[in-house]
Structure formats: C-alpha cells, structure tokens
N, C-alpha and C positions, 0 to 999 in steps of 0.2 A: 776636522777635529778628531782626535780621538777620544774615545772612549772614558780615559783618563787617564793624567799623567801617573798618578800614584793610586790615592787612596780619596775615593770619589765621597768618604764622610770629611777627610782634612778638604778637600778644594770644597766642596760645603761649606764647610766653618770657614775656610780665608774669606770665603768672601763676605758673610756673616760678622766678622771682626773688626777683617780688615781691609784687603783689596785682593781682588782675582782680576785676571787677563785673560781673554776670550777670543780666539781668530774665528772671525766668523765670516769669511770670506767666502764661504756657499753662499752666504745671503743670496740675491738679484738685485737690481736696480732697471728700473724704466723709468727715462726721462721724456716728458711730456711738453713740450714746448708749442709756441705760436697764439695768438688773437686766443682762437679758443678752447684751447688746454683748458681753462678751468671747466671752460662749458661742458665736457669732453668727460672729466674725472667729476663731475658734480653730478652725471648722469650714471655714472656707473659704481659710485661709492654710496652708502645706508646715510654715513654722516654728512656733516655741509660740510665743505671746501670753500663756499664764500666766505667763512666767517675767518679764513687765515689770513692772515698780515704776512709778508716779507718777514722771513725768521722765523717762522714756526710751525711748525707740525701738529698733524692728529693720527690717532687711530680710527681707522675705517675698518666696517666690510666690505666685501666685494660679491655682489648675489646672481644666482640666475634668475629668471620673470619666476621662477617659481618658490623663490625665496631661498635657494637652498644656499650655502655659501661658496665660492669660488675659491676666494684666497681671504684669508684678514691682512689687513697692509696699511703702511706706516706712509702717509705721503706729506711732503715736506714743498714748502712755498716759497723760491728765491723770489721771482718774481710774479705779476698777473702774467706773464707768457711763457714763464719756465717753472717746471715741477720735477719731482722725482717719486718716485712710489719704490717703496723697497719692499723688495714678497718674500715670500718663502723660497728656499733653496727645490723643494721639491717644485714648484710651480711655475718656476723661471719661462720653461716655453708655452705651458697653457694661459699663462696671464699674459705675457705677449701677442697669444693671437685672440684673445678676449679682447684686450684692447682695439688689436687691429680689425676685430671685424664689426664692433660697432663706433669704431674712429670718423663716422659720418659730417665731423667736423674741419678736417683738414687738417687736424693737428700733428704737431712732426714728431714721432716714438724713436726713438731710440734705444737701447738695449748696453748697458755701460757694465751688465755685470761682469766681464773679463776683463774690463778696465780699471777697476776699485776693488783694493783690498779693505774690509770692515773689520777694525778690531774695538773692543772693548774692554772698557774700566770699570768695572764695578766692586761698589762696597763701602763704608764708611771712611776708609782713606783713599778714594780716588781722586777728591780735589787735591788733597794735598800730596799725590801721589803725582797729578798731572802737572801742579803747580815745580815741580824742580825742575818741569820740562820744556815751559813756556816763559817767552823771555819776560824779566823782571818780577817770575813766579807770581804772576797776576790773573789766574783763570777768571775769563768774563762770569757776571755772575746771570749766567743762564736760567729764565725759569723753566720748571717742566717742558717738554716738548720745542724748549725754543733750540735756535742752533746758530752757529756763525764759523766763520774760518779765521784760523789763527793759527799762529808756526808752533810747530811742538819739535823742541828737537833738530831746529833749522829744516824744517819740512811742515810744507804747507797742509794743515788739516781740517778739514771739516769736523768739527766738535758739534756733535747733538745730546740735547739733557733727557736722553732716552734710555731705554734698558728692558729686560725680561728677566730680573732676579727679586724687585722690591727691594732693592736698595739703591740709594745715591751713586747715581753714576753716567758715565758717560759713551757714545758709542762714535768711535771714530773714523775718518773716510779719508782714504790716502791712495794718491795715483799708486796704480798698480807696480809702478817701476821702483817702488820708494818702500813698496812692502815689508821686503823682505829686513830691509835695514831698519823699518820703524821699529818692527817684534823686535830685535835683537836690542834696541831702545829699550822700549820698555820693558823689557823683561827682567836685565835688574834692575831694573826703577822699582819694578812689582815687590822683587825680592827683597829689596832694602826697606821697603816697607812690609815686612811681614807680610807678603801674601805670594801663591803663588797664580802658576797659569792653570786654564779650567777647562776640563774636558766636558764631555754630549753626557754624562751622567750626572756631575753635580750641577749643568746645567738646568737638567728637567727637575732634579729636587727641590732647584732654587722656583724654578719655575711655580712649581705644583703649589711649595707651599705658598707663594704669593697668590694662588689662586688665578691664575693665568691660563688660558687655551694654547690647547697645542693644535695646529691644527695637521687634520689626517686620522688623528685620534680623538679629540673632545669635539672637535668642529669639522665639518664637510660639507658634500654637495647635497648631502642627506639629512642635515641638520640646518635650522635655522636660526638665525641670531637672540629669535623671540626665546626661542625651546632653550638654548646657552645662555641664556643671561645675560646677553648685550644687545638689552634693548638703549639702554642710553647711549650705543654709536648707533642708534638708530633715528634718523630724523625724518618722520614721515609728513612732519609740514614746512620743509622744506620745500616740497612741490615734485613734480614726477624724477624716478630714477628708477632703474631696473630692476624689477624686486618689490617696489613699494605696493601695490596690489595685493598680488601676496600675502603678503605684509598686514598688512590692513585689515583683510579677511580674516587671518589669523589673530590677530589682537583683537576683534571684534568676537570670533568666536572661540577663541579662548585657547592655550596650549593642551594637547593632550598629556603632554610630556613636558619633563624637564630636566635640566642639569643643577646633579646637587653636589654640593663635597659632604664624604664623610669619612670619619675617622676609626678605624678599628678598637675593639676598645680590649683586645688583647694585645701584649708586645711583639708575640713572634708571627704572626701570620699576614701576610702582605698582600692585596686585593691587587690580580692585575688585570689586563685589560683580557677585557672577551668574559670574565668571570660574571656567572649570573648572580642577582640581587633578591629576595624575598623578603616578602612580611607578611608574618603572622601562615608561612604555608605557601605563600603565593607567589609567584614570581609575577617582578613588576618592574625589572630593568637589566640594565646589562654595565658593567664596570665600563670606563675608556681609558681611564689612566689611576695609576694605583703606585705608590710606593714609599721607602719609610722619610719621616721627615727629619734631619739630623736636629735643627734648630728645637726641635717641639719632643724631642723624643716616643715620637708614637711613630705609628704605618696612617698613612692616607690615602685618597685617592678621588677623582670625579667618576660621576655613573649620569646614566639617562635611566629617569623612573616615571613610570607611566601615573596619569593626572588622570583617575576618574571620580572624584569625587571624594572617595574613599580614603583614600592617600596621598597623604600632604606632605609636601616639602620640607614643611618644618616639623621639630619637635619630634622628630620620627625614629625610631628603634629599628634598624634593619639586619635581615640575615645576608654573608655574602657567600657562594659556594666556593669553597677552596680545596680542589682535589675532591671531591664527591663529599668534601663533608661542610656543614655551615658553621659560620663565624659570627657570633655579634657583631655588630657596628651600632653606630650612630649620624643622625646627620647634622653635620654641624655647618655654621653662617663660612662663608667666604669673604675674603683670604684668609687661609690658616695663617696666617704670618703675617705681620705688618710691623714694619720701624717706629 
C-alpha cells in the first residue's frame, strides 16, 4: 500500500461517508488443518476457539508463557479440521515458526500468504457497493465476524464481516491469480460510489480513531493483553494455553500500567509515538500512537501510563512533551469514534 493515493484527510472521509478500498495483500495467512487443529490453536490463542461454529471468526491473541503478546490475529473456522489464522504482515515468518514449534499435535500448517490476495470494503456503502458485484445483487447477510464464499464479479471470493476502520464492511480473499483483475473490479465500483481507494495513512487514522491496536506500536512482546485492554479476548477459564499463568498472576496482582486514549486538547499539536506523558511534573508514560483524527476534528493518540495508585486512568488531566515543551491533554474512554 502506499502511503496515500492523494489526500490522507479525503481517503478518511470516503470511507467515513461512503466506501474506501484497501489492498492489503501484505496481510499472512496460516492455514491450520487435521483432527487437531483446534486443539493446536485453542492452546496457543488468550480466546476460545471451541466456541466457533463453521462460518465464523474471532479475534485473539497470541502470547509468550510470559504473557507478553506475539502477534494479535484473526482466525476464521471452515471446519473442526481446517482453520486459517490471518497475522500481521510484519509477523508472517515469526508466527509461522511459533506455530511450528509448539505444533506438538500433528497438525498440518500451511503458509497461503503468497497465494491470496486480501482486499477490502469498507464504510457505510460497501453493501451496496459489493451488492452490484454479486449475482442477483444479494450480499448474504453476514453477521460480525461471520464469512462464506460467493462469486463477486464472476470470481470466486471469500467475503468476511471483518474490518479495522469501525465501520460496516467487508474484507475479501481471492486466489492470487484473480488479484489483479478483482482491484481493477472494484475500483470503479468504489468510484461510482463515492469513494475512493485507501492508503497506510488514512488507514491508521481510521484505525486510531476506532480505538484499535496497532501492533509493534500499541502492543508487543513487551506488553500484555491485561496492560492493552483486551482482556475480554482474554479467556482464562477456558483452561490451559500459553500465557495463561502469566496471566492470572497478573490479574491477581494487579497491572502496574496501562493503555489509555487521550485526546489533545489544543488543535495544532500532534502526540507521536516515543513522546513522553506527565502529570502534575511527573512523568508517568510514554505515547505509542498519536495523530489527528479527521472524523472528530481534534489530534489523538494511545500511551502506556504507569498504575501506582496515584494515577488513574480515568478522569485524568495530562501533560504530553512535544519538542521540549508540554501540551495539555486529556484522557478520554475508548473508541474515540463509533457508528
């Protein structure tokens, strides 16, 4: 992806409106097949995987025994003996051999990321964007997280009710040989509908403001799902999985730290990452992701702020350093943005 095609506040707003298109064809994909695949990925994921039916997806994490996180990842259920786990682009070969070296179950990995191109629809007219492209303009009516295959465009696709923008949309999976002619599809399908296509900038804006992890930056091997805020992909009675120890220790004694969003509470100064955080004199964090939000017209950003008693998460007034001199902020609830 690049950067942007134009003007990273308009591919914001399309897709806020109307519809943007997304090649996101870095994604990965590991496919997890045999008896016991689930057993396999039910051991190495925070959330349950028993609880998926044929059709549908969750988001997980992926931890070390020390809680820290691996990858966060999207894995999807055709059947009890075939799966797919779709990673981060940065992570493609470390989740691969994560898999393979506690694959203690016999289960057969696969690696399909050079064989599937990922694009996506997202925004308030991607049904009806995707609807002049499937026969009889009938998109199944998928709930969240669910998925199924159906021709779009006389090309067979894998349609999932997923996304990374907070808005209605869909992410598509098409043999790699077909790629190139699906974009050329939709792309003015996109345009005839008011939207266009969307680069790695108004990506992360959309992101941010949905209140979403990036990971590398808001989440790593350094942080834990407790500390980020996703303890509800977290399911620790579920029974053992790598990590949950950890886990436990930590929820029992309590985070030192946490991940907050706050919002700048002047217009022109933008919190980015690495920026230190204060209050009241002190420093007591460190920015990870920061910048302005078009939908909301202010600057935002996620931080890690240290938890000693003293300083709460909520309700809180903070300073951020920008260029040697401090900013006001504030911390405000998560997602800045919701439909």
């Amino acid at each position: 992806m690049p950067l942007h095609y134009g003007s990273i506040v308009t591919e914001h707003l399309s897709v806020r409106r109307s519809v943007g298109l997304f090649d996101l064809s870095h994604m990965g994909q590991l496919e997890v097949c045999g008896e016991e695949a689930g057993k396999l990925l039910q051991n190495l994921c925070t959330n349950d995987i028993s609880r998926l039916k044929d059709g549908q997806a969750l988001y997980t994490l992926i931890c070390q025994e020390s809680g820290g996180i691996v990858d966060d990842v999207i894995v999807y259920r055709f059947t009890n003996m075939r799966y797919m786990v779709v990673v981060n682009a940065a992570n493609i070969e470390k989740d691969r051999a994560w898999l393979e070296t506690h694959n203690t179950t016999g289960a057969a990995l696969t690696d399909l990321s050079e064989k599937i191109v990922l694009i996506a629809l997202q925004g308030p007219g991607a049904i009806e964007t995707l609807n002049t492209l499937v026969p009889h303009g009938d998109v199944p009516a998928l709930p969240f997280f669910g998925f199924t295959r159906v021709t779009v465009a006389g090309i067979s696709t894998l349609i999932s009710r997923t996304g990374y923008t907070g808005e209605v949309g869909f992410e598509l999976y098409v043999d790699v040989h077909d790629g190139e002619k699906f974009w050329n599809i939709l792309y003015p399908a996109v345009e005839a509908a008011g939207g266009a296509p969307i680069g790695l900038g108004a990506r992360n804006t959309l992101r941010l403001e949905a209140g979403l992890r990036l990971y590398g930056m808001d989440i790593n091997e350094r942080t834990t799902p407790l500390e980020a805020g996703l303890a509800r992909f977290v399911k620790l009675d579920k029974g053992e999985f790598i990590g949950r120890n950890a886990l436990l220790m930590q929820r029992k004694s309590g985070i030192r730290r946490c991940l907050i969003g706050f919002q700048m509470l002047g217009r022109k100064m933008i919190a980015r990452t690495g920026y230190d955080v204060f209050r009241e004199g002190l420093h007591i964090g460190t920015v990870t992701s920061g910048a302005p939000a078009p939908s909301l017209r202010c600057n935002i950003g996620f931080a890690y702020i240290d938890l000693d008693g003293k300083h709460s998460p909520t309700n809180l007034n903070i300073d951020i350093q920008i260029r040697g001199k401090r900013y006001p902020a504030k911390i405000v609830k998560v997602p800045f943005y919701s439909r």
